[in-house]
N, C-alpha and C positions, 0 to 999 in steps of 0.2 A: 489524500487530503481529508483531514477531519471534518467532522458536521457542523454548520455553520455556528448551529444554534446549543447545541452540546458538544458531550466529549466521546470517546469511540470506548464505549463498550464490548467486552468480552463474555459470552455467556456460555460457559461448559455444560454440553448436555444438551443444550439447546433447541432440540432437533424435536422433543418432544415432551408432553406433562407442564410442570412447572416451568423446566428450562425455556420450551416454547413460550409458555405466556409472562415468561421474565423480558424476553426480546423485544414483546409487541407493547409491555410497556414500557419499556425504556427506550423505542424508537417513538411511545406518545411524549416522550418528555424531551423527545429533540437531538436524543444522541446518535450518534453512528455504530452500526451493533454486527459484532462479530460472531456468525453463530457456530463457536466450535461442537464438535460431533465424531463421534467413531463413525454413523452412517450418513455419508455424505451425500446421498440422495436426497434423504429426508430436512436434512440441512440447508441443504438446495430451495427444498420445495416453503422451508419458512422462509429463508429470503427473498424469495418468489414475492411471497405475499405481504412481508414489507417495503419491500420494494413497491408494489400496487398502492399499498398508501403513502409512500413518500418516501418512504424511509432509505437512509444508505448504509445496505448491509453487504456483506461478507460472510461466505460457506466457510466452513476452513475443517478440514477432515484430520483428524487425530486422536491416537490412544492418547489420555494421558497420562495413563501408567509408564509411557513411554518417553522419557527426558528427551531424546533430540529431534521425537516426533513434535514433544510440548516448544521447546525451540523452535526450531522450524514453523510451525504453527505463529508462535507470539511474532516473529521476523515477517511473515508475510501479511499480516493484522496492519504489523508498522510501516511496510511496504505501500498496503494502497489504501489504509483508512488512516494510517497518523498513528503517534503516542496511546498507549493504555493508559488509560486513568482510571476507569469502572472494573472490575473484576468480580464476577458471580457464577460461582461454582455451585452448579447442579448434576453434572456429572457423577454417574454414581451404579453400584449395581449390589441387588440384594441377595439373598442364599437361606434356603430354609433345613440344616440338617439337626439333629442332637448332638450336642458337645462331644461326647464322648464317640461320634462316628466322625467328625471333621477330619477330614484330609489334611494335611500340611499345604497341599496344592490349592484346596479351597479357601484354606483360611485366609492364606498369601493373596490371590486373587480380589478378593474384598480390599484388603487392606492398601493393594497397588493400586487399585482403582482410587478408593471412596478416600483414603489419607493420604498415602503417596500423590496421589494424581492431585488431588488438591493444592495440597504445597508445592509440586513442581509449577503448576501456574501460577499461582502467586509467588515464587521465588521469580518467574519468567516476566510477571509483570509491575511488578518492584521498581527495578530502575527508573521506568519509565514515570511513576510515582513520586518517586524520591526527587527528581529531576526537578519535576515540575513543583513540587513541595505541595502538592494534592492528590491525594486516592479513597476510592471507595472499595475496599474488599466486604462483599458479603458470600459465606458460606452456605452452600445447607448441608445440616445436619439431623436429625432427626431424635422424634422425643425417646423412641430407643434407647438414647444414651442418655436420658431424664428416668425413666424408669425400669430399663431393663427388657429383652424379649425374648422367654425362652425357645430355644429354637434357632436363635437369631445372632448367638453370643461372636460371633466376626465382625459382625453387620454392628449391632449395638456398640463392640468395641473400636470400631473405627468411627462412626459416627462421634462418640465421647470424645475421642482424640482432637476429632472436631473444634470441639468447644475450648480445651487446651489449646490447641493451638490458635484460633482465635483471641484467646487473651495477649499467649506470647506477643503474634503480632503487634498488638494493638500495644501495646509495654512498648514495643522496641521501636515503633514507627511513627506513633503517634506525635512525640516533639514533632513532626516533621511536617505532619497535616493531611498526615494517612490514617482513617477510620478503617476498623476492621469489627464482623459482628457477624453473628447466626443468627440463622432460623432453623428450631426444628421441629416439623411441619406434623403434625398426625390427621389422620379422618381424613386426609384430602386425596379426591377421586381422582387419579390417574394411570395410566396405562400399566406403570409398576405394578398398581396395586389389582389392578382385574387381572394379571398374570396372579399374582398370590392366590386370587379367588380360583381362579381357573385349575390352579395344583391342587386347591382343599389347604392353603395352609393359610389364609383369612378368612374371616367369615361374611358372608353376604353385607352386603348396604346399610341393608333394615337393621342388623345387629349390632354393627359397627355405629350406628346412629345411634341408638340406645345408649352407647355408652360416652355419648358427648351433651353437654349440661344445655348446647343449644339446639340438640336436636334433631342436627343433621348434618353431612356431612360438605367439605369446603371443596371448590374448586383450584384448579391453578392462576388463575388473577387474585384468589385471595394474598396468596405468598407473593405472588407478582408486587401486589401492591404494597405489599411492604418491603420487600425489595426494592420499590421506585423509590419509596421515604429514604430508606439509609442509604441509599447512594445519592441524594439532595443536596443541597447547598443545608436546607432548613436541619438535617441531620448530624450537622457539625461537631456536636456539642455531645454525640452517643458515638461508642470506642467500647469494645471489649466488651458487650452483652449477646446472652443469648433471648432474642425475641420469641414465645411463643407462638403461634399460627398456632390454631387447633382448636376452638372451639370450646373452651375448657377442659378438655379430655386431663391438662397437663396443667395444676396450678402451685 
């Protein structure tokens, strides 16, 4: 059964970073939130603590490089929370090599994840969309695909994909009362990114600060909260943009 007061949200990734603080506000705004995740412990443990404040949520454990895991998954969402209507792909994994060493295996891997996987859910959560003649798809992407990272040319090139297909959507769905939109996020402190620090392949805090106009770097409610706007009632009216999050880094 849906949530009384909203609609049942789907949050990829979920489990942790941004994806985490996409859940906790989109359970402040009343909906019912699905926290898919590869690690279904951790999964667990945020709807644990949505649950603690009211909220009705849902673990749901899945690749979603993987099509009939991503099925499976959207079927049991529909099962005990209702219809998809929200959809927020955070879901994602990064790779630090030089072009010229990239595996076929690595590149692929990026790409099934962060744009395969992406689109399988929103292919997954579509109907349910269309049906109702309302959806909110928001993506993330990353300013990577705004400026390039060398090192990163997989990661960069999926993320870009992103923003394409972002439009597509929004072109093709939009008669219907389905928004579709990114964010692509830079400086913001999450568990991704202190793994980067921790290989040597970002640079400390202090530096990364430096090079944003305001100084410092962004949390995961920063992007939360813009993620709460585009999936709003009040967001109706924005289709097919990429939002910056970032601090200026990216203008």
């Amino acid at each position: 059964m849906s949530s009384p007061t909203g609609r049942v949200a789907v949050v990829t990734g979920g489990a942790s970073g941004m994806g985490e603080a996409t859940c906790h506000e989109l359970g402040r705004r009343g909906h019912a939130v699905a926290v898919l995740d590869l690690d279904e412990g951790a999964a667990q443990r945020v709807v644990d603590a949505l649950r603690a404040d009211g909220v009705t949520a849902l673990a749901v454990a899945a690749d979603v490089s993987d099509h009939a895991a991503v099925t499976g998954a959207f079927a049991k969402v529909r099962s005990e929370l209702g219809p998809v209507h929200v959809l927020v792909t955070s879901a994602g994994v990064v790779g630090w090599c030089p072009s010229v060493d990239l595996t076929p295996e690595a590149w692929q891997r990026v790409i099934d994840v962060n744009l395969t996987g992406t689109f399988f859910c929103a292919q997954a959560a579509l109907p349910d969309m269309i049906e109702a003649g309302w959806g909110r798809i928001v993506m993330i992407s990353s300013s990577s695909a705004q400026r390039g990272s060398p090192g990163m040319a997989h990661y960069a090139a999926s993320k870009g994909a992103l923003i394409s297909l972002t439009k597509s959507l929004a072109r093709e769905y939009g008669p219907i009362g389905i928004t579709v939109n990114n964010i692509p996020p830079s400086g913001i402190e999450t568990p991704m990114q202190h793994h980067g620090q921790a290989t040597g392949n970002l640079p400390p805090n202090e530096q990364m600060a430096a090079s944003i106009p305001l100084g410092h770097l962004g949390t995961g409610d920063d992007i939360a909260a813009a993620v709460g706007f585009l999936c709003s009632e009040q967001a109706g009216f924005i289709t097919g943009q990429t939002l910056g999050v970032n601090g200026g880094s990216v203008m």
